[in-house]
N, C-alpha and C positions, 0 to 999 in steps of 0.2 A: 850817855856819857860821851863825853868829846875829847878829843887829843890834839895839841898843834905841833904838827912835827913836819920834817922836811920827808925824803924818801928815807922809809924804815924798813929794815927783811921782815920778811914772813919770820922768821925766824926770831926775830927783834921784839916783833909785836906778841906775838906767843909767849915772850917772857916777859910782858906784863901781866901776861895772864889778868884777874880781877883789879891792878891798878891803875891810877887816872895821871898822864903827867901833864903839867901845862907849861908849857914854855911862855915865858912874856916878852914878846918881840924879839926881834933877831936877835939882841945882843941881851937877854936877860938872861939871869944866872938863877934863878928862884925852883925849884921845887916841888911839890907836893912827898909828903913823908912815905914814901914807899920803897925804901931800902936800897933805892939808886941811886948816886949820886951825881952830878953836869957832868964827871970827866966819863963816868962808864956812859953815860948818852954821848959823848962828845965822840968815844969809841966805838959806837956804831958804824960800820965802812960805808954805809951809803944815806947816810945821815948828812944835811945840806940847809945849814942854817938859813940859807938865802933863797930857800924855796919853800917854805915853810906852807902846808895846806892845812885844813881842818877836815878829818872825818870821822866819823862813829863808830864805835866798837862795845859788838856786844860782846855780853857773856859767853861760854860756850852755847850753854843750856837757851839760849836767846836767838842761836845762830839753826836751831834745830825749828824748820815750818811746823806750825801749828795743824793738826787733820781735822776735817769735819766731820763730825761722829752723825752713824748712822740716824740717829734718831731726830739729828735734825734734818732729814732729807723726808721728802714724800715718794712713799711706794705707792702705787697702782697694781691691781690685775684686771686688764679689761677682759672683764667673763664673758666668755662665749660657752654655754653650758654644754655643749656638743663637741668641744674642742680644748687643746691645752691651749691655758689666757697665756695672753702675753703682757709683761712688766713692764709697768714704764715709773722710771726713778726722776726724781726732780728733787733741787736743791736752792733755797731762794729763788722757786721760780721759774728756774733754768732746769732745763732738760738735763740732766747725764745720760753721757754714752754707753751701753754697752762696751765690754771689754776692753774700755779705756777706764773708766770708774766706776764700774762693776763688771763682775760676773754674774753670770746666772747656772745653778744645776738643777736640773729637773730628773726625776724618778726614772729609772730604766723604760719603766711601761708608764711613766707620763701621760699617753696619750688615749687609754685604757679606760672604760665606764670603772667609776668608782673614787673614792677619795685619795689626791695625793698632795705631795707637798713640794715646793721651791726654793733652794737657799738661795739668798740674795745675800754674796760677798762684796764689800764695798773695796774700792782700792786705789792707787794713785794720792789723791788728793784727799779719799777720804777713809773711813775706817770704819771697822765694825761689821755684822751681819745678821740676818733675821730669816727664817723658817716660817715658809706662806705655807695655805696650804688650797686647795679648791677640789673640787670634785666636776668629773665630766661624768654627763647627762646623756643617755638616746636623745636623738630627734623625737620629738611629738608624731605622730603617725598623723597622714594626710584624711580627712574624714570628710564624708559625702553622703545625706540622706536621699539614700537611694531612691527609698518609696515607700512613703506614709498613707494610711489608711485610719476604718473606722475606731482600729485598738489599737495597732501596732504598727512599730518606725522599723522598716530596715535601715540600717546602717553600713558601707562600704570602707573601707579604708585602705592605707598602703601605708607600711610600717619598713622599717630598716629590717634588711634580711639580716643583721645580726643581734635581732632583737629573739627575745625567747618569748614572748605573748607580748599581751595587751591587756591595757584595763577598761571597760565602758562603763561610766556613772552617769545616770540620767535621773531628773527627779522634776516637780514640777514646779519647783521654786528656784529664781533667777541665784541665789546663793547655794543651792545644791543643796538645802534643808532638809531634811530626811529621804534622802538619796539612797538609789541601790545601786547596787557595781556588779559589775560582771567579768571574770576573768576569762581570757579565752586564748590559743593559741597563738601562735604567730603564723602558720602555717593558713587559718582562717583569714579569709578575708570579706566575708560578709557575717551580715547578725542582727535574724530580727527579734525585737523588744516586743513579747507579747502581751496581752492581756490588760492593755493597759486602761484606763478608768477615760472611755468614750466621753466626745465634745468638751474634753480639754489639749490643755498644750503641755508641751514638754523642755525642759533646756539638756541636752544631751552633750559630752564632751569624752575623749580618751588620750589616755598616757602607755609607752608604750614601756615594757619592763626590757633589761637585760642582766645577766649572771655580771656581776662588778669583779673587779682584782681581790677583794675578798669573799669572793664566795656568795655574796651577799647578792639579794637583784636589788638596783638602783631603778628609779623610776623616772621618766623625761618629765620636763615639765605637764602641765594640761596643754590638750589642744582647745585653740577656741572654740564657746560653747555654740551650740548649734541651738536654733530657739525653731520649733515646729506647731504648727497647731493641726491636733486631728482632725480625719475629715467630718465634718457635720454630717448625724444622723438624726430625723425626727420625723417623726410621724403626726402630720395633720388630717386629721376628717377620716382619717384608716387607712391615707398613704402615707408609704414610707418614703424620703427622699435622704439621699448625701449629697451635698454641696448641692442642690437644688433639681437634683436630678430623680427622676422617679424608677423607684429599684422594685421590680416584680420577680420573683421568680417562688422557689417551694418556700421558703422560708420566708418571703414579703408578699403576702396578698394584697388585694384590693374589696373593696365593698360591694356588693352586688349592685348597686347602683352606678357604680362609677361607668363615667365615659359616656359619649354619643357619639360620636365618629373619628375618621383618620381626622390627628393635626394637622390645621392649614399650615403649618412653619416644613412640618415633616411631609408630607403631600406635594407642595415644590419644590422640597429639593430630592423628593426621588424622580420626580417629574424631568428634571434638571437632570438626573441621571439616568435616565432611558436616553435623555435627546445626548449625552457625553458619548453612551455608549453604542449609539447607533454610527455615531460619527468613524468609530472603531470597526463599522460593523457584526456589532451584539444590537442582538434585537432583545429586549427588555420589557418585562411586563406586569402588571399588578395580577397577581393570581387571590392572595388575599391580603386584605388589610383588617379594616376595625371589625373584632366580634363580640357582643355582647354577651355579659355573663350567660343567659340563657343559650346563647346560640354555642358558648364553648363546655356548655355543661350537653347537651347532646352531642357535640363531637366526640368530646371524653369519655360519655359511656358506650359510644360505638366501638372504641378500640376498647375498652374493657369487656365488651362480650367480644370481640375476636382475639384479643390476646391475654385479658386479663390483667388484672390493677397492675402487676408489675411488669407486664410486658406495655400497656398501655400510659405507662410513670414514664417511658423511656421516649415514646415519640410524641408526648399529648398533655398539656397542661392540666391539671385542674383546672374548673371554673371559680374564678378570681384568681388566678395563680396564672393568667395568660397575660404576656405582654401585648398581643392583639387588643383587648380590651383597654388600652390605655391609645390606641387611637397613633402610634408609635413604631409598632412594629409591621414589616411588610413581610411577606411571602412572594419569592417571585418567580413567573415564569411558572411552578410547578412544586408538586412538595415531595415528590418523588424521589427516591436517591438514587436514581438513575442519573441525576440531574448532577450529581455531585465533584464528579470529571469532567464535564463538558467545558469549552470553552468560557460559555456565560459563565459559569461558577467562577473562573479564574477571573477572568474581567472584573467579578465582583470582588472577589476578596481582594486584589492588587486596588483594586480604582474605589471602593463604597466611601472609603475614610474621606476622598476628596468632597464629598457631598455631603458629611458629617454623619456617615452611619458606619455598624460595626456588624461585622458576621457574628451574630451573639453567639451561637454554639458551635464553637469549633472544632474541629477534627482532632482527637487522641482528649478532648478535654471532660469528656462526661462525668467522672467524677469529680468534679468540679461545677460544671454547669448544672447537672443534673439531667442532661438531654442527649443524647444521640446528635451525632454530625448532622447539622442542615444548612447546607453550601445556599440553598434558598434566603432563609429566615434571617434579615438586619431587620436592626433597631437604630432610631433616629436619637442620635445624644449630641447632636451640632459640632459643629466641622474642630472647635478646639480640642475639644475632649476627645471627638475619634480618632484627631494627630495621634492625643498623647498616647491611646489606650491601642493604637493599632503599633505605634511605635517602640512600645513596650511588648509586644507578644503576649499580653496577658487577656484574659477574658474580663468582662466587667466586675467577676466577683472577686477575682482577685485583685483587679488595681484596687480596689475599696475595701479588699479583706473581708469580703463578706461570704456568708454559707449559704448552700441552695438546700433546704432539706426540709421535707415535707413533717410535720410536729407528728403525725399519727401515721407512719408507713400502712 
């Protein structure tokens, strides 16, 4: 709607309220039927026939801006499942501001494990509001397979100290398909999976729980699955080997055939380590090496008439139950336990591993190995393996989880 008039009051134009008047040229006298007539316009005080401009007039209700209703804006919450999200609003496109065209109110304990909600008040320019809602999450617990063997995985982790446990689900399908779980404290921080079904693999993953704002425990997401394969155990021609290594002791024997002398692989590098440790000044020496089944079946009954089967189980193999007979193991220097504080003995246990051998039976480990301390007695398993197995403090039956125990005491 358009008006030609000269300068009109605020006042003037207000009392045309809804009417249109048109003046035609300066000097017309014409009209439109709206209850005015030229002399009450002529009575205007600041009315100016010779300045006459054209401008627009709206209705009231037209002079009122239009607001952009919520619905047409985009909300956001970029989830951070450990964290209260943050909102982000857009409208064609464009970004809005916080606190210029919206507000935001979050829950007192917002930042709390458990579900809560967001009002997003719109304002300024637009109108309207909407109730998000999100839920924060624990962290996922940090997971590390500590040390796998011929049944079972240990598992290590570090979890949020305000978490109240943890959950372990391991199973042997990459989809977790008939899966078992494990609840366990949060206080724990190791846990091994035993008994598990030997020369297969596993996919293992944990979530860690906490008490939510309602009472409730919320669980974090999964941590990535952890994909392991057990150690390979099998037995060829009546040896048994894991990962390719030959495992004697009460519980693995050997064939009365088996073996004819020390390994040339294992023979140089103990040779190799007399000459390391002479360099030290330790003087080093084969007292014994390979013995055949018959030759360890008369050693073994000689300690049974002087001590008797369980006194002689404790320093003395059975015959096929000797790691000697695999051509493998060395005795040095002396089999005495006298021998067992002397410098050599120290030399050895600090320095064997560099040569790739292990002090099979350790000191405090008998129920384990089966054997009494012999600071003497390494076995040759090549320099990787003695890294890992000396580097762990463990004895061979336990990096591999295996028993030593004779089937007929």
């Amino acid at each position: 709607m358009k008006l030609e008039i000269g300068m009109i009051s605020a006042a003037a134009l207000l009392g045309l309220a809804a009417s249109v008047v048109i003046l035609m040229g300066a000097g017309g006298g014409e009209t439109a039927d709206t209850g005015y007539t030229e002399s009450d316009i002529n009575s205007a005080s600041h009315y100016s026939r010779s300045s006459v401009k054209t401008i627009e007039i709206h209705r009231a209700e037209d002079e009122m801006q239009e607001l952009t209703d919520i619905s047409e804006c985009t909300i956001t919450l970029k989830k951070k499942s450990s964290e209260k999200p943050e909102v982000e609003v857009s409208c064609n496109e464009t970004a809005l501001i916080e606190n210029e065209d919206y507000s935001l109110t979050y829950e007192k304990d917002g930042d709390t494990a458990g579900k809560h909600y967001v009002n997003v008040e719109m304002q300024g320019k637009y109108k309207g509001n909407t109730l998000l809602s999100y839920e924060i999450k624990p962290e996922a617990p940090s997971v590390t397979l500590y040390r796998v063997r011929t049944s079972d995985i240990t598992v290590r982790w570090k979890a949020d100290d305000k978490c109240t446990g943890c959950e372990l689900e391991y199973s042997m399908s990459k989809d977790f398909e008939n899966s078992k779980k494990v609840s366990l404290k949060n206080s724990d921080t190791e846990y091994t999976i035993k008994g598990l079904e030997k020369n297969k693999s596993y996919y293992l993953r944990m979530r860690s729980i906490v008490r939510g704002n309602d009472n409730e425990d919320v669980f974090s997401d999964w941590s990535s699955s952890k994909y392991e394969e057990l150690k390979k155990i099998e037995v060829k021609d009546g040896v048994t080997y894991v990962d390719g290594i030959i495992i004697v002791n009460k519980t693995y024997g050997l064939p009365s055939g088996y073996g004819s002398g020390e390994d040339p692989e294992a023979l140089r590098a103990f040779n190799e380590m007399c000459s390391g440790a002479s360099v030290d000044g330790i003087y080093l020496y084969l007292a014994s090496g390979y013995r055949s089944y018959s030759l360890q079946e008369g050693i073994y009954n000689e300690f049974v008439d002087e001590r008797g089967t369980e006194g002689a189980d404790r320093v003395s193999a059975r015959p096929g139950h000797s790691e000697h007979q695999t051509g493998l193991a060395f005795d040095i220097n002396t089999t005495a336990s006298s021998f067992n504080y002397t410098p050599e003995a120290a030399w050895i246990a600090e320095h064997c591993h560099e040569y790739g051998f292990i002090v099979r039976y350790p000191e405090d480990k008998e129920e384990i190995t089966g054997y009494a301390y012999e600071s003497w007695h390494v076995r040759y398993v090549g320099k990787e393996l003695s890294e890992k197995v000396t580097e762990s403090g463990l004895t061979l039956e336990e990096y591999y989880g295996l028993t030593s125990e004779y089937e007929n005491r």
